[in-house]
N, C-alpha and C positions, 0 to 999 in steps of 0.2 A: 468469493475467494479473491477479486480485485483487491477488492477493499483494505483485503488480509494485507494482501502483497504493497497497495500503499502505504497504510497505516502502520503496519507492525514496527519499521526503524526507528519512524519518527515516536512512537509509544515508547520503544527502546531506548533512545534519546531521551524522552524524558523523563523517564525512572531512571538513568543514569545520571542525569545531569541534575533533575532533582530530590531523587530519593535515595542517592548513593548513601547520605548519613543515618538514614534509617535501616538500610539492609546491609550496608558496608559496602568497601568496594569489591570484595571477590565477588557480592552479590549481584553490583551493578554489573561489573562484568559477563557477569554468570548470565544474566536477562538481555543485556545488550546484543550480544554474541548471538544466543538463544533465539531469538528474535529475525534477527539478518539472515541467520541458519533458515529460519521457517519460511522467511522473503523469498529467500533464494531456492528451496525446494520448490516452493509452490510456482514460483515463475517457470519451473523448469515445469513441471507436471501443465501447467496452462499452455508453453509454448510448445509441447507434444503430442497436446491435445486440440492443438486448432488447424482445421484445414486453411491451407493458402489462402485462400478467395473469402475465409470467415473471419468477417466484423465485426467485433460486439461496440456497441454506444451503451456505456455504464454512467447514467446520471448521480453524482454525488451530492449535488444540491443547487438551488435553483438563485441566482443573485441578482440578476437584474432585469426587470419583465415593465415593458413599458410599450404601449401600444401592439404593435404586431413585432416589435424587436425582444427576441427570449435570448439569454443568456444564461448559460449553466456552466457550473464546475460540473467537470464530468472526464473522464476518460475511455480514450478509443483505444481498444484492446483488438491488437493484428497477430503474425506472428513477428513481427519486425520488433514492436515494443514488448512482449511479451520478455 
């Protein structure tokens, strides 16, 4: 559901900004909108559902691994960023 919550605007973004000509704009609209709606539900539903003191580390993917130094995209889910 992270995932949901980062990806959906930027997905958003770019069905508006590149496939407004093939669905029109009320359509890009329509999905944009649609989208930031679903961000913003699901942040709320994550941030009501985390206890204070509960951390999640959500690995998005792994970019630079070099001897014993691990680098990831990833994000830490509190209730702060939630």
């Amino acid at each position: 559901m992270a995932k949901i919550i980062l990806f959906a605007p930027l997905l958003g973004a770019l069905i508006g900004g590149f496939g407004w000509r093939i669905i029109g704009e009320k359509g890009a609209q329509w999905v944009t909108t649609g989208l930031l709606f679903l961000a913003a539900v699901l942040s709320w539903i994550v941030f009501l559902g985390l206890d204070a003191s509960d951390t999640q580390h959500i690995s998005i993917l792994r970019w630079v691994e070099s001897g014993t130094l691990s680098t990831d995209w990833s994000i830490r889910l509190d209730r702060l960023t939630a």
